[in-house]
ZAMARGU-4260 file (C-alpha; in steps of 0.2 Angstrom, whole numbers, plus 5000, padded with zeros to 4 digits):
<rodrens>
0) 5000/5000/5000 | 5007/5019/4996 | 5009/5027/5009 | 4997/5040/5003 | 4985/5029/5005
5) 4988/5022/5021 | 4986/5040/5027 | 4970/5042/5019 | 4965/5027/5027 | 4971/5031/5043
10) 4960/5046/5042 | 4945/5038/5038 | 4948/5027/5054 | 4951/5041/5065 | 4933/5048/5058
15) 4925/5032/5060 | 4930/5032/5076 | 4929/5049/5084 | 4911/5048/5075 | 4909/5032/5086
20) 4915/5038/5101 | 4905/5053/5101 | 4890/5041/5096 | 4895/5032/5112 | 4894/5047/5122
25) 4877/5053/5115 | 4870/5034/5119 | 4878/5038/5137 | 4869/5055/5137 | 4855/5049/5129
30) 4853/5035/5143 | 4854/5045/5157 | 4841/5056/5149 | 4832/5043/5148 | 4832/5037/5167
35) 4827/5054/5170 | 4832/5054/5189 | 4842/5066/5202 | 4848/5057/5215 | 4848/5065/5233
40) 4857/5057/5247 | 4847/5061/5264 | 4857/5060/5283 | 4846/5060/5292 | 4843/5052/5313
45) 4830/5040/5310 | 4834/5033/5325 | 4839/5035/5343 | 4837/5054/5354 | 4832/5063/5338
50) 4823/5049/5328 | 4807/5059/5329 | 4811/5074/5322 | 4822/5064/5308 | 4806/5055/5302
55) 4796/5069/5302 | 4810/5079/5291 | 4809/5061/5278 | 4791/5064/5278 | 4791/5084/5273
60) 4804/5079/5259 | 4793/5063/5252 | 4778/5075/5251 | 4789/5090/5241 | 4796/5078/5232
65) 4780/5070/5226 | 4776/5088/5220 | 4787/5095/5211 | 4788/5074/5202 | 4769/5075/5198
70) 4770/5093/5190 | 4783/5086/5178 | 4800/5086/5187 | 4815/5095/5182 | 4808/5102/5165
75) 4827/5109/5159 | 4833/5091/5162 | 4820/5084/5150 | 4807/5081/5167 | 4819/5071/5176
80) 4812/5065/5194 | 4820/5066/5211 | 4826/5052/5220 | 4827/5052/5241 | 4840/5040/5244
85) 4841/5040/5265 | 4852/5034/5278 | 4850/5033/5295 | 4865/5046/5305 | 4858/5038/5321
90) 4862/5056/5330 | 4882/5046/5327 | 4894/5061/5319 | 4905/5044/5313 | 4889/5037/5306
95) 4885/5053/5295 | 4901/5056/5291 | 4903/5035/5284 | 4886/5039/5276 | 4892/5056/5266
100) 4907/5045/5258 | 4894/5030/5255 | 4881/5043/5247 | 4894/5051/5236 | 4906/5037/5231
105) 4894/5020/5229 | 4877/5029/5228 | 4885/5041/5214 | 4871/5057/5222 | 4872/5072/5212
110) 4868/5083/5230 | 4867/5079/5249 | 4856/5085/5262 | 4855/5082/5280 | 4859/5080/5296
115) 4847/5090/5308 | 4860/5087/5323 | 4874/5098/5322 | 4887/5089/5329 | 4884/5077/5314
120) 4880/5091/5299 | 4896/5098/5305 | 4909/5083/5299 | 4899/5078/5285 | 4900/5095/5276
125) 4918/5092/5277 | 4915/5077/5267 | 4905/5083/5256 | 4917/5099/5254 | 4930/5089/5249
130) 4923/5080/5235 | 4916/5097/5230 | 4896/5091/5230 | 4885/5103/5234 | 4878/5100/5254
135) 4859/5108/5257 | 4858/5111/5277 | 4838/5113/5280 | 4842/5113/5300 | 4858/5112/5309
140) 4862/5127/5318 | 4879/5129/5324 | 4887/5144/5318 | 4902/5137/5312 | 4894/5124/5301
145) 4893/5141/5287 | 4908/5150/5295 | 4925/5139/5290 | 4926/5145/5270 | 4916/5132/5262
150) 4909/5135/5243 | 4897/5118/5243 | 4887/5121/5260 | 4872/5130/5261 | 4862/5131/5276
155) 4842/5137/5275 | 4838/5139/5296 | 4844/5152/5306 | 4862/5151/5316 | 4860/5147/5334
160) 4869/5166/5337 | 4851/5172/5329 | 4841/5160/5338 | 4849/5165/5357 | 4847/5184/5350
165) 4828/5183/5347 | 4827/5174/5363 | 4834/5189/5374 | 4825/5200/5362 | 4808/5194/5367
170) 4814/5193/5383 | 4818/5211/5382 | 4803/5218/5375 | 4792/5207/5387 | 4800/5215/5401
175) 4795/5233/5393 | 4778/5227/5391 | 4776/5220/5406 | 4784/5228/5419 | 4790/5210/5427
180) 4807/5211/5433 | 4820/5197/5426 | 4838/5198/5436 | 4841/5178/5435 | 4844/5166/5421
185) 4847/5146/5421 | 4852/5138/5404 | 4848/5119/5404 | 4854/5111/5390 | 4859/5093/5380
190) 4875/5091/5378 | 4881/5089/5363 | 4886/5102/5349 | 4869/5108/5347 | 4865/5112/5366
195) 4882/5117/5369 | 4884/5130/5356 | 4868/5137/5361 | 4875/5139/5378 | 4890/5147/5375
200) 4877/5160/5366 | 4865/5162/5379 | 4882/5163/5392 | 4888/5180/5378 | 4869/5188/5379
205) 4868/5185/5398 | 4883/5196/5403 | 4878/5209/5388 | 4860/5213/5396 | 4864/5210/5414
210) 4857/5192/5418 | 4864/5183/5433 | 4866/5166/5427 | 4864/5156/5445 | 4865/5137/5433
215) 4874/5132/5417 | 4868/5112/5418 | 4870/5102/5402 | 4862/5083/5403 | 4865/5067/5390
220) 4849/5067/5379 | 4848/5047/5383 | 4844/5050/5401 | 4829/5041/5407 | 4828/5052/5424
225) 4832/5071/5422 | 4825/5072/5444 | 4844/5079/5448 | 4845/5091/5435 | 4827/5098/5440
230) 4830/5097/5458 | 4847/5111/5454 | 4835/5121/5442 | 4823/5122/5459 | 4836/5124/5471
235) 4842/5137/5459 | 4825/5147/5459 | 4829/5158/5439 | 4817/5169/5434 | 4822/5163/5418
240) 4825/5145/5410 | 4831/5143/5393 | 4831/5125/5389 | 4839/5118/5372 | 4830/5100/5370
245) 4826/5084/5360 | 4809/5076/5360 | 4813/5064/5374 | 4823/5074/5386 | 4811/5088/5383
250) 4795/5080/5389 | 4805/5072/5402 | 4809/5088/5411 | 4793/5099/5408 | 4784/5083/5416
255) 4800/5081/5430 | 4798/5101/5433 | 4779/5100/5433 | 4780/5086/5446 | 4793/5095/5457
260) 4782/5113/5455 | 4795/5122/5449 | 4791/5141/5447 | 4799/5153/5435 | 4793/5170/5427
265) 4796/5162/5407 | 4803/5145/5403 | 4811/5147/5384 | 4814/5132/5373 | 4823/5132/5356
270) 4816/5121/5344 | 4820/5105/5341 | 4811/5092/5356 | 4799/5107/5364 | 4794/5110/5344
275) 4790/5090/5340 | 4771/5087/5339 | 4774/5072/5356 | 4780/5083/5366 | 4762/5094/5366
280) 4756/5076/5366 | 4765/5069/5379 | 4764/5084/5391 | 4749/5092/5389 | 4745/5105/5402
285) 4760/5104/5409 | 4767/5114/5396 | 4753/5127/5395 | 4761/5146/5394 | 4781/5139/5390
290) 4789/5149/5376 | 4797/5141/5361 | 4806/5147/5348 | 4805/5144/5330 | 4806/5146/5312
295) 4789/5143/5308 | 4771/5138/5317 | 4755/5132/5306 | 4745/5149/5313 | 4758/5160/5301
300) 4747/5171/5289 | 4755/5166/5274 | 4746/5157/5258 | 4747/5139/5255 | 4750/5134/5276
305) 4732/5128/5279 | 4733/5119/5265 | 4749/5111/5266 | 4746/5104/5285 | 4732/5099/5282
310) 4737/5087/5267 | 4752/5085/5278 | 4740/5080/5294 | 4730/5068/5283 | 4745/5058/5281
315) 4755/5057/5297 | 4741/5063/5311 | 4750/5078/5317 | 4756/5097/5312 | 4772/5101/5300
320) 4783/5109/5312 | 4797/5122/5310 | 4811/5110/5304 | 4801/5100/5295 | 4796/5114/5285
325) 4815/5118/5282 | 4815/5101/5277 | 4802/5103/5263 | 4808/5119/5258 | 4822/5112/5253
330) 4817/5101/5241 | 4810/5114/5231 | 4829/5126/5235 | 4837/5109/5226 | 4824/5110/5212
335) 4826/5127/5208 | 4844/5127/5208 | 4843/5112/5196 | 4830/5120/5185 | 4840/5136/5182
340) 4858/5126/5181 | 4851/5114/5167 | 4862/5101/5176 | 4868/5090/5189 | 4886/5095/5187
345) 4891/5098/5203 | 4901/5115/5200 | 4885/5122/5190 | 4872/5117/5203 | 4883/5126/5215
350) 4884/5141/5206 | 4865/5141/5203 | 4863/5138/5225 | 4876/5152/5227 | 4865/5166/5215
355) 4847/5159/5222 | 4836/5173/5224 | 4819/5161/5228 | 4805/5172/5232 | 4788/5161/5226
360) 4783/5147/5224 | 4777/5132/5236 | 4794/5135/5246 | 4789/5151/5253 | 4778/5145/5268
365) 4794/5149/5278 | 4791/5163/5290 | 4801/5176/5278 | 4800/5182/5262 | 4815/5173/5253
370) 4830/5161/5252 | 4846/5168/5247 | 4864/5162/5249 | 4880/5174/5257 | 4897/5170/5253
375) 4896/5159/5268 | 4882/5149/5262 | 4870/5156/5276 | 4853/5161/5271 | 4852/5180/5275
380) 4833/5182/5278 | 4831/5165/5290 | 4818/5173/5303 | 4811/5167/5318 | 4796/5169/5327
385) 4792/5165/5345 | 4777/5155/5351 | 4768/5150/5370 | 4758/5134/5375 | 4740/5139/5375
390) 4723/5132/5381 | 4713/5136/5365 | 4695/5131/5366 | 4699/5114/5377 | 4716/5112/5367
395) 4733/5114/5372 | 4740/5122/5355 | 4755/5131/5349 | 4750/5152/5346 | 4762/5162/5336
400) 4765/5178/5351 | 4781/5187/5344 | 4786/5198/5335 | 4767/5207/5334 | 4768/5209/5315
405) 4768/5188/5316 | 4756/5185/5331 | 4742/5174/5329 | 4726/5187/5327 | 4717/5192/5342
410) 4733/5184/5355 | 4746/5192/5364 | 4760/5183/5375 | 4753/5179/5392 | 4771/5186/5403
415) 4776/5182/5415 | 4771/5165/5415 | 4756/5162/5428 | 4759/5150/5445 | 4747/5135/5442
</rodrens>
């Protein structure tokens, strides 16, 4: 053969086979078009202290997810679907953080989500950091979760930092209102990553408006008798109690403190176990005229809540709450950002989470107006509202008090608390 022609031919292989790779690669693109599905990886504690709150987070995202899947999925990926895929973090930072690896690396998830406990969120960030997949944070609240320089975490809720401020905020205008003088201050709290940054807060705002803390007592979450802790708060005698709970441990001490009559002008909780639909179940009057706050309550005036928890309702027998409706929010943050990258390239969908102005759509039943991302991957306009125990018409319900322009129509906060 001339050589020539062995170069002719040579060419007309390389076009057969550049045309037959690149037919290789449409078939490839062609077939995950054709599956049509974004995978999710979920850490979430479906079991143990926080198990409660965990389901009701797997819930909110199945119902989200069932939306936006019936109105057609992801149109700019050809109405490609989402996939939850789950893994239980047992409250264990190990666990989340074996699960983040397992998600990314054998599961092939094109974004994570997770872990409600800070102390797991925290470490599986860093995972997730590293192999530069975007991390959507519903609820964790430690401050440093969104403070270390990360680009692929993004965090919905408010930073514990906002949550003690609102707290000593309301405490502060109630004393204005009210005339009651407040001088003392216990913080009882669990004692891992979540309590203990929430203290270290409280301990700041304490010494800014001139509490005397007379306790600082953290407690395991697993405790079955909290009768020690409760009989320091008594001996103690606060005007204040701030408490930073899960389910268990919450309706173990409002039941412990009812029990041992202990008396204080407000008793504050902070989400999480004094927010979880058992604990008004399990406590009942006991917890009539406690303060909690929150992100969110079902007596919000804002469209789409009574519809939402009702549907919710009808399928689980009890209210969305505050960080289940993080949860659900979420989904529709990871579909937004997927519509507008086109993609489920990891660097594109950040980009898309980093420039997220959402501001309609089913998302906004959050208590403020909008999600948007800073540098640090905080949401900027995460708002809080503050809510009390009340006996409305024979039923102990939740009532949105604080600030005014977010208090349930026709009630104002009952302060100090009255001696039963």
């Amino acid at each position: 053969m001339k050589r020539g022609s062995f170069w002719r031919t040579g060419f007309v292989c390389v076009v057969a086979l550049t045309f037959a790779f690149a037919m290789v690669l449409s078939a490839g693109t062609s077939a995950v078009a054709k599956d049509k599905v974004v995978k999710i990886g979920n850490i979430l504690p479906l079991s143990g202290p926080s198990a409660s709150v965990g389901i009701q987070g797997k819930y909110a995202r199945e119902l989200a997810t069932e939306q936006i899947n019936n109105a057609g999925g992801i149109k700019s990926l050809g109405g490609a679907k989402l996939e939850n895929i789950y893994v239980d973090s047992k409250s264990d930072p190990t666990v989340g953080v074996t699960a983040a690896e397992r998600l990314i690396n054998t599961n092939k998830v094109h974004i994570l989500s997770g872990c409600w406990n800070s102390a797991v969120t925290y470490p599986s960030t860093q995972v997730a950091e590293r192999y530069r997949v975007p991390f959507i944070v519903p609820v964790s609240v430690r401050n440093t979760i969104t403070e270390r320089g990360f680009k692929y975490t993004f965090r919905i809720a408010a930073k514990d930092a906002w949550w003690t401020r609102d707290q000593f905020e309301f405490l502060e205008d109630m004393k204005k209102k009210s005339g009651a003088d407040l001088k003392t201050m216990a913080f009882v709290y669990e004692n891992g990553d979540w309590g203990v940054g929430m203290a270290e807060q409280w301990e700041k705002l304490a010494e800014k408006y001139g509490y005397d803390v007379v306790l600082n007592e953290p407690y395991p979450s697993t405790a079955s008798d909290l009768t020690p802790v409760v009989m320091k708060i008594k001996r103690a005698k606060p005007d204040v109690i701030l408490l930073t709970s899960n389910a268990s441990d919450a309706i173990l001490l409002t039941n412990t403190m009812a029990e041992m009559k202990v008396k204080a002008k407000a008793i504050i909780g902070t989400g999480g176990g004094h927010a979880d639909p058992m604990f008004r179940k399990n406590c009942g009057a006991n917890a009539e005229y406690m303060f909690d706050v929150v992100e969110w309550e079902a007596d919000l005036s804002k469209p789409g809540i009574p519809e939402l928890n009702a549907e919710f309702k009808k399928r689980h027998g009890f209210d969305l709450a505050g960080e289940s409706v993080d949860a659900y929010a979420s989904v529709y943050v990871i579909a937004d950002a997927l519509e507008r990258a086109a993609s489920t390239d990891a660097q594109k969908l950040r980009e898309a989470l980093a420039s997220m102005h959402l501001d309609s759509g089913p998302a906004m039943i959050v208590s403020y107006d909008a999600i948007e991302f800073d540098e640090s991957g905080q949401n900027i306009n995460a708002g809080l509202v503050m809510v009390q125990y009340r006996m409305v018409d024979g039923n102990l319900e939740r009532v949105s008090v604080w600030p005014e322009s977010a208090a349930r129509a026709g009630f104002e906060a009952v302060f100090p608390m009255p001696e039963k």
